[in-house]
C-alpha positions in Angstrom: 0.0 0.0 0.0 1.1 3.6 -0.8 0.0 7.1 0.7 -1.6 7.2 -3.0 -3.6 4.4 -2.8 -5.2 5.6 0.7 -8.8 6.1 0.3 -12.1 6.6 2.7 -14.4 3.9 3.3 -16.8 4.0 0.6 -20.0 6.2 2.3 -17.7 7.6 4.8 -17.6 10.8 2.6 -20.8 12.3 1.3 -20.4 14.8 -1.4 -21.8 18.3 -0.5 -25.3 19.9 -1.8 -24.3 22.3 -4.4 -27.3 24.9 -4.2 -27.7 27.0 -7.4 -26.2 24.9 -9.8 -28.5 24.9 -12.5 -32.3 23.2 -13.1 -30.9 19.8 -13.3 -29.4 19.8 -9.9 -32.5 20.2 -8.3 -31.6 23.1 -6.3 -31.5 25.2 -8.8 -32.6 28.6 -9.1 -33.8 29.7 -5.9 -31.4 27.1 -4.3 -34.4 25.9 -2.0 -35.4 29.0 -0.6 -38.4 29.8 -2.2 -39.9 33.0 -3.2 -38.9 36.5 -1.9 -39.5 36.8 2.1 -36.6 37.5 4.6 -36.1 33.7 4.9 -34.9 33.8 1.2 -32.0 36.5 1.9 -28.5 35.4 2.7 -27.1 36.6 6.1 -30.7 35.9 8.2 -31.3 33.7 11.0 -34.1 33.9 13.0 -33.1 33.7 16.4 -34.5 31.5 18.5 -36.6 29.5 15.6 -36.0 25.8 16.1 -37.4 24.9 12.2 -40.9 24.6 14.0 -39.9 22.0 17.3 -41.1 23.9 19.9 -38.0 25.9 20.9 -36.1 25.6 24.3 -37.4 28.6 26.1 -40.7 27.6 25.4 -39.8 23.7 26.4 -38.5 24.7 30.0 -40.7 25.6 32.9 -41.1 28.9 34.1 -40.5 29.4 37.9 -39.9 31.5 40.8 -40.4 34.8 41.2 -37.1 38.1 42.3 -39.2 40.4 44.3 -38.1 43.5 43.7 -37.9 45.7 46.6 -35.9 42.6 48.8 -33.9 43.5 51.6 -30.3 43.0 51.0 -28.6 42.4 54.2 -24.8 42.9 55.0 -23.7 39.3 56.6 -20.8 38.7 58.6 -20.0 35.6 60.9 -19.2 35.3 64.6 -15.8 33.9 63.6 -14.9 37.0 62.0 -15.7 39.1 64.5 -13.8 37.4 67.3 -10.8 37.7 64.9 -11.6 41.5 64.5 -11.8 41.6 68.3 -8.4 39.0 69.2 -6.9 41.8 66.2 -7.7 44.6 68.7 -9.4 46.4 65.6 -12.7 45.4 67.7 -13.0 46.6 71.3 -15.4 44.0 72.6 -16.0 46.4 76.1 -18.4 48.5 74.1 -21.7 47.7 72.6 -20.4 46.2 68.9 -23.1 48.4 66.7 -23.2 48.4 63.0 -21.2 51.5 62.2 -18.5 49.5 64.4 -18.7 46.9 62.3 -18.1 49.3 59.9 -15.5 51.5 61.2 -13.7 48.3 62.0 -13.3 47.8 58.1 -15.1 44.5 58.9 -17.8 45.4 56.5 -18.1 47.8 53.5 -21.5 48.9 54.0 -24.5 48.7 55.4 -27.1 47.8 52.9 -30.3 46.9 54.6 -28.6 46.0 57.9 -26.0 44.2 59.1 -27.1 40.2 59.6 -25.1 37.9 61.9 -24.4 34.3 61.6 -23.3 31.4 63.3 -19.8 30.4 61.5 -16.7 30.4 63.4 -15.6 30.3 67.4 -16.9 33.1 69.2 -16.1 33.3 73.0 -15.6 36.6 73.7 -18.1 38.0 76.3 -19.4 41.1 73.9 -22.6 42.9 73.4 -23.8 43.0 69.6 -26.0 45.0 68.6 -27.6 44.4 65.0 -30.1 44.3 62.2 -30.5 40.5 62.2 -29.2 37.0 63.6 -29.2 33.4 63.0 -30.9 31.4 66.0 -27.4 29.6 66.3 -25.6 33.1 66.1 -27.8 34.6 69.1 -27.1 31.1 71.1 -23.6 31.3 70.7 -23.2 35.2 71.7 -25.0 33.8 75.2 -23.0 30.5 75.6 -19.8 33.1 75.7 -21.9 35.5 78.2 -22.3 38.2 76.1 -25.8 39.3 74.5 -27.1 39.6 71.1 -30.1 42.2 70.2 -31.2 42.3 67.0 -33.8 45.5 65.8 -35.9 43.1 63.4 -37.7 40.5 64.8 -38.5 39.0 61.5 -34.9 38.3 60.5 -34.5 36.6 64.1 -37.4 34.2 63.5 -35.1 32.4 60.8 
């Protein structure tokens, strides 16, 4: 055998569809396109047309719902916060408020409160004082003797 004599299986390669070749090619012409119509331009495809399957947007469920006027909550964890405090950047002798928090360089901003939550070791004995807490968070802050207010009782009720 020589690289000359290599060939494809036979029906491994299919010849393409020359459109526009003339009447006896049978896509001649109009090259399958049909009369006039945006469809029969070159450079058009409509997008998100599926050749009349039902396309995948349609296919796929619609769920849930973003409300839009959500409260977005600034969350930091109890672990942080003892690190803040073992740092000295956190003097857990005073109430720790949000602007604390804040002035601490703990957290950026405020957003629609600051919320607490249970990762991490705390066992400082601290007051916090905050928007919102996990149950686990507010346990913790007691186990360590310190307390753990929160100003919306619906974010404590989690």
């Amino acid at each position: 055998m020589k690289l000359n004599e290599l060939r494809d299986n036979p029906g491994a390669a299919k010849k393409p569809k020359r459109v526009g070749r003339g009447p006896g090619s049978g896509t001649g012409k109009m090259g399958g396109r049909g009369i006039k119509g945006q469809k029969s331009r070159s450079g058009v495809a409509i997008k998100g047309y599926e050749g009349g399957q039902m396309p995948l947007y349609q296919r796929l469920p619609k769920r849930g719902f973003n409300k839009p006027n959500r409260k977005e909550y600034a969350v930091v964890n109890l672990g942080l916060i003892q690190k803040f405090i073992d740092a000295g950047k956190i003097d857990a002798g005073q109430d720790i408020t949000e602007d604390a928090l804040i002035a601490s360089g703990l957290l950026r901003r405020k957003r629609d409160g600051v919320r607490v939550l249970s990762k991490g070791e705390f066992t400082s004995k601290a007051n916090i004082a905050v928007t919102g807490a996990s149950k686990g968070a507010i346990e913790a802050v007691e186990k360590a003797g310190g307390k753990l207010t929160t100003t919306a009782p619906a974010a404590a009720a989690e």
